[in-house]
C-alpha positions in Angstrom: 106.3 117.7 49.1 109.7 119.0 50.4 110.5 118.6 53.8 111.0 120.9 56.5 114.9 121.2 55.7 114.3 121.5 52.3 112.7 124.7 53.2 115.0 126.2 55.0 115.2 123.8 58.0 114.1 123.8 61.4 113.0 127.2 63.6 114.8 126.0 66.1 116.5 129.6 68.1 119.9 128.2 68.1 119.7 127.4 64.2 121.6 129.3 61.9 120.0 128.6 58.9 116.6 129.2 60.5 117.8 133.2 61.9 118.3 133.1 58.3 115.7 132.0 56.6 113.9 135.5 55.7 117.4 136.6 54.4 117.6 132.8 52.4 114.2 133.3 51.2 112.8 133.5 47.5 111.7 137.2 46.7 107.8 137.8 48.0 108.1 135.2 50.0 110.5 136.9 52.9 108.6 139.2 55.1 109.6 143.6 54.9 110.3 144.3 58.8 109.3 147.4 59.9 112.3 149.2 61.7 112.7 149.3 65.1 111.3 152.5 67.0 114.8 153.0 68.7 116.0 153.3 65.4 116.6 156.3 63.6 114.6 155.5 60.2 111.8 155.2 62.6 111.0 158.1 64.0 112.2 161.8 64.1 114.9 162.8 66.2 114.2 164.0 69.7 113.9 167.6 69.7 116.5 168.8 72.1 115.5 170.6 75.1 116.1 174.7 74.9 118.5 176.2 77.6 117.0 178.6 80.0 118.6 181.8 78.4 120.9 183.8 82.2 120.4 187.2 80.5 116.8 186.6 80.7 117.0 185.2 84.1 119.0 188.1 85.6 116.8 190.5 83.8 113.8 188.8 85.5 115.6 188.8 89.2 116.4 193.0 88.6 112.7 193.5 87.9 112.1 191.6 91.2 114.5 193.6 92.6 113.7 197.0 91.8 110.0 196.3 92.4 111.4 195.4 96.1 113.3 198.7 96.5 110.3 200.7 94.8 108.3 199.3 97.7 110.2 199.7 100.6 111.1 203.5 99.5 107.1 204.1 99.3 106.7 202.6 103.0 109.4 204.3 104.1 108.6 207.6 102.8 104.8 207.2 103.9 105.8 206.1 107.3 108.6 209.2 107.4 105.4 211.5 106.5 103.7 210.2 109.3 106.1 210.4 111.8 106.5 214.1 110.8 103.2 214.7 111.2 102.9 212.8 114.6 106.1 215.1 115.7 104.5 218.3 114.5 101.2 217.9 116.4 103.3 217.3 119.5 105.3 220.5 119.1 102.4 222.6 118.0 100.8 221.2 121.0 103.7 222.3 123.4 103.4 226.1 121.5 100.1 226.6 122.2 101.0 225.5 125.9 103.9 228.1 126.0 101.5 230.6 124.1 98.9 230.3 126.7 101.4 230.4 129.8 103.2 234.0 128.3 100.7 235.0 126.0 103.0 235.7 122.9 103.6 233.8 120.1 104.9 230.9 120.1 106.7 229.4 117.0 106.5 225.1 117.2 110.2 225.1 115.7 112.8 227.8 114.9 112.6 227.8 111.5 108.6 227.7 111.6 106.6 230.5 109.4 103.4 230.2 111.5 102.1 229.9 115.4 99.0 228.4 116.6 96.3 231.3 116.9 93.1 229.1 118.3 92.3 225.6 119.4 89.2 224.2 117.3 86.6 221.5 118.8 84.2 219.7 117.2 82.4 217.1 119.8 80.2 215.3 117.6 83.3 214.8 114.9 85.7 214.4 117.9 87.9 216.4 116.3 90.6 218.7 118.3 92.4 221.0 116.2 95.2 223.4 117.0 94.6 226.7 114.5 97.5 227.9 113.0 98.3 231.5 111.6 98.0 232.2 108.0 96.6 229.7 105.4 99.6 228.9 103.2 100.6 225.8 101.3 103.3 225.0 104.0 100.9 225.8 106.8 98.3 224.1 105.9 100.3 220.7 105.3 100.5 220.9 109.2 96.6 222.0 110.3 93.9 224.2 109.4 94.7 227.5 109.3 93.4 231.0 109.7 92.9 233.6 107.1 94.5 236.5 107.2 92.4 239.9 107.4 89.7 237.7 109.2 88.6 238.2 112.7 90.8 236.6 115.2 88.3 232.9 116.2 86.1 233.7 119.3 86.3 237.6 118.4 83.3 240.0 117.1 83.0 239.7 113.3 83.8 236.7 111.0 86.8 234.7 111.4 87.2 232.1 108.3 89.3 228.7 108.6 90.4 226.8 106.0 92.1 223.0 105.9 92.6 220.4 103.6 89.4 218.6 102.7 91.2 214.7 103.0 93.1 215.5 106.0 92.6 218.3 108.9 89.1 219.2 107.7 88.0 216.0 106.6 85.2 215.9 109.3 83.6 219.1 108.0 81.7 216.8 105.5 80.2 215.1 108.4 79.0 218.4 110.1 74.8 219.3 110.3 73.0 221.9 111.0 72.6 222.4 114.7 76.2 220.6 115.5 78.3 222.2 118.2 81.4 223.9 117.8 83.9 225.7 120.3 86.8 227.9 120.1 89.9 228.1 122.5 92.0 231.3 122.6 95.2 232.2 124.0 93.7 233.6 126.8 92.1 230.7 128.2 88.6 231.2 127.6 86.2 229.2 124.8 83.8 230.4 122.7 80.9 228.1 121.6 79.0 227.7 118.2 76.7 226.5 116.3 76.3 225.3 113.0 73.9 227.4 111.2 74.3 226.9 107.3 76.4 224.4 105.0 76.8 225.1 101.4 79.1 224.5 98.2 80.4 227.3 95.8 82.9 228.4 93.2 85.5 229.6 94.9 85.0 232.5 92.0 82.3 233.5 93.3 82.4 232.8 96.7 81.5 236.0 99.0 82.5 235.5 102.4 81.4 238.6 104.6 83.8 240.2 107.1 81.7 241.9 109.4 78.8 240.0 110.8 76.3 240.6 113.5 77.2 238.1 115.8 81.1 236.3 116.3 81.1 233.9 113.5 83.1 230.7 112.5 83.7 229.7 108.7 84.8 226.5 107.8 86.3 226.2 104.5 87.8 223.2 102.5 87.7 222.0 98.9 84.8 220.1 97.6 84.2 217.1 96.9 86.0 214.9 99.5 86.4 212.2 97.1 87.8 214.0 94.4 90.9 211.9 92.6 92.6 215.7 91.2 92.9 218.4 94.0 92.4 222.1 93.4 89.2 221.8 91.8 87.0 224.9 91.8 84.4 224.1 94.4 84.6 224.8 98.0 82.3 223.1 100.7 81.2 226.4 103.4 80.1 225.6 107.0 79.0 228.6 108.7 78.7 228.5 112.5 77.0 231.3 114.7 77.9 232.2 118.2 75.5 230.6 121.0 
């Protein structure tokens, strides 16, 4: 039997010949060693990391930004519409003041188309309204106004009013039968009403009388309230009857 040096000698770690015994070894005797994993027969090579692409960075932070400015110009322009609005009532407010004190008629601003005529009251709506003369686009962006070729409001015959359904006259779809109304002139004096007949028509066929037995008040706005697209052919007609 050979000895243990015959075979290659000891295992001892600080042995030459035994850290080289597979290498001495007879083939099919020495042992294939599987590489190490740090080593690059091993395994694949480590897929490098991509590189956040800057052009796609910057083009992210101008979205951001635009969004931002897109914003703020929609607060800004809905908090400038309100403001005008707020400053509007106030001067139509002081007209109809002036109006009342000299009896003529009073313009809100210089450059205004359109006066206040009549104040409008609705107590159960609490709703205060300052009438404005003619019912244009422009006038109508500021308060209900009065139709022309109408009776004057609080006077013999039928005096129709018209306003926007989702602003001014948005309390006329909360209006019954038997509500009160009243009627302010320049003059001083109030007229009181009451709500006699609601109805919706084609503005096509819509037949609004001019002369009527007693002083009458029509209220007219489009219909529905909730409609998404404006200028739709329906109108929604209070009528309201001198008490």
């Amino acid at each position: 039997m050979a000895t243990a040096a015959e075979r290659g000698g000891p295992f001892g770690r600080n042995d030459r010949e035994a850290r080289n015994w597979m290498r001495a070894s007879a083939p099919g005797i020495a042992f294939r060693c599987r590489p190490a994993e740090s080593s690059p027969l091993g395994s694949s090579p480590p897929t490098p990391r991509a590189r956040p692409n800057p052009h796609k960075r910057w083009l992210l932070v101008a979205c951001i930004v635009l969004a931002a400015c897109a914003g703020a110009a929609s607060l800004g322009n809905g908090l400038y519409i309100y403001a005008k609005a707020r400053v509007a009532q106030v001067l139509l407010h002081s007209a109809w003041i002036e109006t009342q004190a000299t009896g003529g008629a009073i313009k809100p601003w210089p450059w205004a188309d359109t006066h206040p005529v009549a104040r409008l009251k609705a107590p159960s709506q609490d709703a205060d309204l300052l009438v404005l003369a003619g019912a244009s686009g422009r006038t109508l962006a500021f308060g209900p106004g009065h139709l022309d070729g109408s009776a004057a409001p609080g006077d013999a015959g039928n005096a129709v009013i018209t306003g926007h359904r989702d602003t001014h006259f948005r309390f006329v779809g909360r209006l019954v039968p038997g509500d009160p109304l009243a009627v302010e002139r320049a003059d001083g004096s109030q007229r009181h009403f009451a709500v006699r007949r609601i109805y919706v028509a084609d503005f096509r066929e819509l037949n609004i009388p001019r002369d009527t037995r007693v002083p009458t008040l029509t209220l007219v706005t489009c219909y529905p309230f909730d409609a998404i697209n404006p200028g739709g052919p329906l109108r929604y007609v209070v009528v309201a009857e001198a008490t």
